[in-house]
C-alpha positions in Angstrom: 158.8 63.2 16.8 154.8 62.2 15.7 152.9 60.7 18.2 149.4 59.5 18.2 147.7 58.2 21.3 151.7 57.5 22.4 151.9 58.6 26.0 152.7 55.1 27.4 155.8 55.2 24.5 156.4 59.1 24.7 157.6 57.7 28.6 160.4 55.9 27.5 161.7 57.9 24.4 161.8 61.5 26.5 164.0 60.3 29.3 166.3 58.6 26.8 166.7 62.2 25.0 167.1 63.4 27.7 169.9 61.2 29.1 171.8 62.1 25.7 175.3 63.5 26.0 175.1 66.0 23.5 173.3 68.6 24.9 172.7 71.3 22.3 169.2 70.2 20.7 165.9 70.7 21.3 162.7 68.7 21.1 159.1 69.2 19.1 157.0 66.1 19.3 153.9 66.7 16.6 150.8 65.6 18.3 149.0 63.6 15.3 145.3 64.7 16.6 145.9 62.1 19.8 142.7 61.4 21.5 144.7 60.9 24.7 145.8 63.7 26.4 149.1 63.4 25.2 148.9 67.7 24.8 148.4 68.7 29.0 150.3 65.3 30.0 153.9 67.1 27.9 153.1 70.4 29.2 152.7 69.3 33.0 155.6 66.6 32.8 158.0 68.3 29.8 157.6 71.7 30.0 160.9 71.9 27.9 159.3 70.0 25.0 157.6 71.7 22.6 154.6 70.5 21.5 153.0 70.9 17.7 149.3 70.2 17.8 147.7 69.2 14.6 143.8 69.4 14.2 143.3 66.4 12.4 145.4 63.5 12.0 147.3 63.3 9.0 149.9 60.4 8.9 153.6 60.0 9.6 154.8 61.7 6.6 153.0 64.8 6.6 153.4 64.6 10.7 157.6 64.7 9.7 157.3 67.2 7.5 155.7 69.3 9.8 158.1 68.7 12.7 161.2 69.4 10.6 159.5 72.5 9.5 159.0 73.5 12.9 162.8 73.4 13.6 165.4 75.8 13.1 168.8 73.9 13.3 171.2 72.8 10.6 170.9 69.5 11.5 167.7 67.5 12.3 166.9 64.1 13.8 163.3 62.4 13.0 162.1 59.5 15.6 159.4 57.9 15.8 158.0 57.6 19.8 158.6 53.6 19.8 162.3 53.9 20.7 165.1 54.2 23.7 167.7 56.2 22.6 171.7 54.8 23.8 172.7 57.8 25.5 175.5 58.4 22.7 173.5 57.8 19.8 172.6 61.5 19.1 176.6 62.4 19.9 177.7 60.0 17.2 175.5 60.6 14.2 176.0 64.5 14.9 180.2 63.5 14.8 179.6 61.3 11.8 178.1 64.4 9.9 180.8 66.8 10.9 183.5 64.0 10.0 182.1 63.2 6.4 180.7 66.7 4.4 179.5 64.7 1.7 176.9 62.4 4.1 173.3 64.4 3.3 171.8 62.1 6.0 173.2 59.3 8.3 171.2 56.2 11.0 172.9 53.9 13.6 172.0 50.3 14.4 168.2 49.8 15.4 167.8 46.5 18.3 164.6 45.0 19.5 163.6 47.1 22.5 162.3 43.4 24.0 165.0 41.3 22.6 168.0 43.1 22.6 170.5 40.2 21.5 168.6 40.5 18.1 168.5 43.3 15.3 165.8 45.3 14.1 167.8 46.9 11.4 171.1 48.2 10.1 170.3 50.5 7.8 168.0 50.5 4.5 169.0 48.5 1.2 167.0 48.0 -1.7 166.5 45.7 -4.1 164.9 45.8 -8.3 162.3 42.9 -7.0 162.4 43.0 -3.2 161.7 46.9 -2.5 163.7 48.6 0.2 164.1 46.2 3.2 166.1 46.8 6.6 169.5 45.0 6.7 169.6 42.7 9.0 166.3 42.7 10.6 165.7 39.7 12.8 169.4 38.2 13.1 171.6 37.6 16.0 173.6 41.1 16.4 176.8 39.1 15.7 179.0 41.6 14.8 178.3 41.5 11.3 177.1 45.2 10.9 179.6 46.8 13.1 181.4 48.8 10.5 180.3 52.5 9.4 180.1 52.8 6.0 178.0 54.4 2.7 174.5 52.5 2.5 171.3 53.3 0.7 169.2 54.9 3.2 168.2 55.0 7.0 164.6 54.9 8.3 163.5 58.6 9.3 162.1 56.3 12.6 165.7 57.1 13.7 168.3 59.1 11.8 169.5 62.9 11.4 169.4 64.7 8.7 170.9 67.9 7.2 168.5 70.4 6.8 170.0 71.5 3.5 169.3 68.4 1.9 166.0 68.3 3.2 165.1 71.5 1.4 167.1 69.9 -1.5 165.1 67.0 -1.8 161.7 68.1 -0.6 159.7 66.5 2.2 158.4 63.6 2.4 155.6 62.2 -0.1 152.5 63.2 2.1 150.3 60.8 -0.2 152.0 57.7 1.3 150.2 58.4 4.8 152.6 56.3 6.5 155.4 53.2 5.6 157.9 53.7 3.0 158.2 57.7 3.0 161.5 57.6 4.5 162.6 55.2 1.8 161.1 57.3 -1.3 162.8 59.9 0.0 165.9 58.0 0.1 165.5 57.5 -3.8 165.2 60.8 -4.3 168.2 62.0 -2.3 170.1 59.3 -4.2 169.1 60.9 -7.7 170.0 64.3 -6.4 173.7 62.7 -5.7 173.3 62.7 -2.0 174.3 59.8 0.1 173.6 58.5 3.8 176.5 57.3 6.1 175.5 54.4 8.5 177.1 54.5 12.0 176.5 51.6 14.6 177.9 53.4 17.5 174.4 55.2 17.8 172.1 52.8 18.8 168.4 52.7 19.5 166.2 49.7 20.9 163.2 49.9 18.5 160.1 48.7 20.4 158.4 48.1 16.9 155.3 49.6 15.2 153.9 50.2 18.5 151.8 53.1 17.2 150.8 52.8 13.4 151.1 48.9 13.1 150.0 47.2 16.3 147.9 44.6 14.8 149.6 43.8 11.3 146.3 44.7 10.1 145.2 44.7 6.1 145.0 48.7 6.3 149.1 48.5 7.2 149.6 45.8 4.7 147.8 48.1 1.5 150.0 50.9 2.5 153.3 49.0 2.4 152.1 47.0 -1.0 151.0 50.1 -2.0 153.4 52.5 -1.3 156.2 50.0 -2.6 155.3 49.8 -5.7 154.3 54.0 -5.8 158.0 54.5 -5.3 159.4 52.2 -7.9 157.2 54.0 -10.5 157.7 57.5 -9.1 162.1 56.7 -8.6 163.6 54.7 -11.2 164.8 56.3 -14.2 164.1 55.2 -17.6 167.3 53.8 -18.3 167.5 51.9 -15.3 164.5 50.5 -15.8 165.0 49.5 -18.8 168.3 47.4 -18.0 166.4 45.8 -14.7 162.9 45.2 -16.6 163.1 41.4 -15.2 163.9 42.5 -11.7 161.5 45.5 -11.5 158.8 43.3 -13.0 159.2 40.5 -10.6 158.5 42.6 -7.3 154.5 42.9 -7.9 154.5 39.3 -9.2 156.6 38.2 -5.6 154.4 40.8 -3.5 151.2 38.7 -4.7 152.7 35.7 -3.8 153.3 37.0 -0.2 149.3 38.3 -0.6 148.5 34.9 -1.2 150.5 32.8 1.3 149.0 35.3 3.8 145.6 34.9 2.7 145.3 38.7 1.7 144.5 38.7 -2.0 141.8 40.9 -2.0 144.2 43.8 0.0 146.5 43.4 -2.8 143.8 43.6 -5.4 142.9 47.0 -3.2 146.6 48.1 -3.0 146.3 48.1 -6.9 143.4 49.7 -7.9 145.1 52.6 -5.5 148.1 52.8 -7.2 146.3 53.0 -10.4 144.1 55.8 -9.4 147.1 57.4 -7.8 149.2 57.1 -11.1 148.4 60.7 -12.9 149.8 61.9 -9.8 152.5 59.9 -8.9 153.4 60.2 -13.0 153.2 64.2 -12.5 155.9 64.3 -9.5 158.3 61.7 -11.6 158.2 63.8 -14.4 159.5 66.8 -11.5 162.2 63.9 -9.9 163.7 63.1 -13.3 164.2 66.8 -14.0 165.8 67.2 -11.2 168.0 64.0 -11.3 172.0 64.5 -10.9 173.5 61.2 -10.5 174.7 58.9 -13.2 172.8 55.7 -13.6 176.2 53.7 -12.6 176.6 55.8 -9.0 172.6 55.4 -8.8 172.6 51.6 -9.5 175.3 51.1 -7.1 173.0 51.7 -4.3 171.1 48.7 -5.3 174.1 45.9 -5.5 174.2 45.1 -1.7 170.6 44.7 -1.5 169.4 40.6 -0.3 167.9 38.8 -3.1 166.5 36.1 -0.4 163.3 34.1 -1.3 160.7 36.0 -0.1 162.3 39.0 1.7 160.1 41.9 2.0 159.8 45.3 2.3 159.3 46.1 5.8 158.8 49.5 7.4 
C-alpha cells in the first residue's frame, strides 16, 4: 500500500485490514517520502505493519512495484490508502483465485466511501476511442454489476494479484508516475493470455483520489491524457490497429475536445509534446511487448467489445 502524507487515510484503511476475516496476510505500506510522520506514527500505532521507507518520492507505480517486491506470498493485493475494506473482501478475491486457475488477477465492486448508494467502479473496460474507463462509475448500485464474471482489468487501487503473473508480465510502467499503470499493465497481461475475474462480493468504499488527485489539478490531467495515449501506442498490436484505425484515431481527437470544454488546451498541448519525447522509449518497450505477445488478436479484441461508447466518457483513474 503507497502512501504519501496519508495518515488521516492510513486511519481508516488499517483497521478495515485488520477487521478482515481471512487472517493469513501481512501488510507493507511503502512510505512515498511523506513529509508527515507517517514512519514513527505506524511504528508506535501498527507495530505489525511493516513499513518500506523510500528516500525520495517516486509515484504510484514505482511505489507498487516496490511493495510487491517487498512481499513474499503467492498471492498479492495492491491498495491504495483511500479505501475501507468490507471485512470479506480479501476472503472472497483470495476464494475466487483458488476457484478459477486460469484468473492471473481478480477486483471486487469499488463504492463511494461518502455516498455509498452510488458506484465508483466495477471493474475496468476499455474502449478503441474512450481509453480504459471504470464500469459503472457514478451510477445508482442497482444490481446491475452483481454477477462475477471475465472483465478486462481491475484497478491495482484494489485487487489481488498472483505473483506469477506479476513476474510474467513485469511491473508496472514506472514512467507513468501515477494514473493508468494499473491499466497498461492490464494490456499487457491480456497479450500474454492472462485474464482478470471480477467478483462483487469483495467490496471496498473508495474515498477517491484523496492523495494523488485532490484538486483535479492540470498536473493530474497531463498524466491521465498523457499516459492514455502512452498505452495505446505502447499495447495495441499492429493488426489490431490496423482494423480499428477509426476508433484508435478518434481518442486523441475526443480527448482534445474534453481539453477544450474544460478550458485546458494548453495541458493537452503539454500532454503531447510528452508523449512525443517519450516515444523512442515507449517505441523500445513495444517492440519488447509484441515479442512477447501470446494471445490471438480475436481473444485480445474481445476484451474491448463490452467497453461504453458513451459521448464523452473518459478515462478515469
Amino acid at each position: 500500500m503507497p502512501t504519501h502524507d496519508g495518515i488521516e487515510l492510513l486511519k481508516i484503511v488499517l483497521p478495515s485490514l485488520q477487521a478482515q476475516r481471512y487472517h493469513d496476510f501481512s501488510v507493507t505500506v511503502v512510505d512515498d517520502a511523506s513529509t508527515d510522520p507517517t514512519a514513527p506514527w505506524l511504528a508506535e500505532q501498527w507495530p505489525v505493519v511493516a513499513v518500506l521507507r523510500l528516500a525520495s518520492n517516486v509515484g504510484v507505480a514505482a511505489a507498487l512495484n516496490r511493495g510487491a517486491a517487498a512481499q513474499q506470498g503467492e498471492l498479492v493485493a495492491l491498495l491504495n490508502n483511500d479505501l475501507e475494506l468490507d471485512p470479506g473482501w480479501l476472503e472472497v478475491l483470495v476464494a475466487e483465485l483458488d476457484a478459477h486457475p486460469t484468473a492471473a488477477w481478480c477486483g471486487g465492486k469499488q463504492l463511494r466511501y461518502h455516498d455509498r448508494r452510488r458506484l465508483d467502479g466495477a471493474g475496468d473496460v476499455i474502449g478503441w476511442s474512450t481509453g480504459a474507463t471504470r464500469r459503472g462509475h457514478g451510477e445508482l448500485d442497482s444490481g446491475r454489476y452483481d454477477r462475477p464474471e471475465w472483465i478486462f482489468s481491475a484497478g491495482a487501487g484494489a485487487a489481488l494479484y498472483r505473483r506469477a503473473a506479476l513476474e510474467q508480465v513485469g511491473g508496472f510502467d514506472e514512467d507513468f508516475l501515477a494514473y493508468g499503470e494499473d491499466s497498461d499493465w492490464g494490456l499487457r497481461a491480456q497479450l500474454r493470455g492472462l485474464r482478470c475475474r471480477y467478483v462483487p462480493a469483495a467490496v471496498a468504499y473508495h474515498i477517491g483520489s484523496a492523495t494523488t488527485g485532490r484538486d483535479r489539478s492540470d498536473r493530474y490531467q497531463r498524466l491521465l491524457w498523457r499516459n492514455t495515449l502512452l498505452l495505446t501506442i505502447k499495447n495495441i498490436p499492429l493488426d489490431s490497429a490496423v482494423r480499428h484505425a477509426p476508433g484508435l484515431l478518434a481518442l486523441p481527437v475526443r480527448l482534445a475536445a474534453i481539453s477544450r470544454r474544460q478550458g485546458r488546451l494548453r495541458t493537452f498541448a503539454v500532454a503531447l509534446v510528452e508523449v512525443a519525447s517519450m516515444l523512442p522509449t515507449t517505441l523500445r518497450k513495444r517492440r519488447a511487448i509484441q515479442r512477447g505477445r501470446v494471445a490471438d488478436r480475436g481473444s485480445f479484441e474481445r476484451v474491448f467489445e463490452h467497453a461504453p461508447a458513451r459521448r464523452g466518457s473518459v478515462p478515469t483513474p
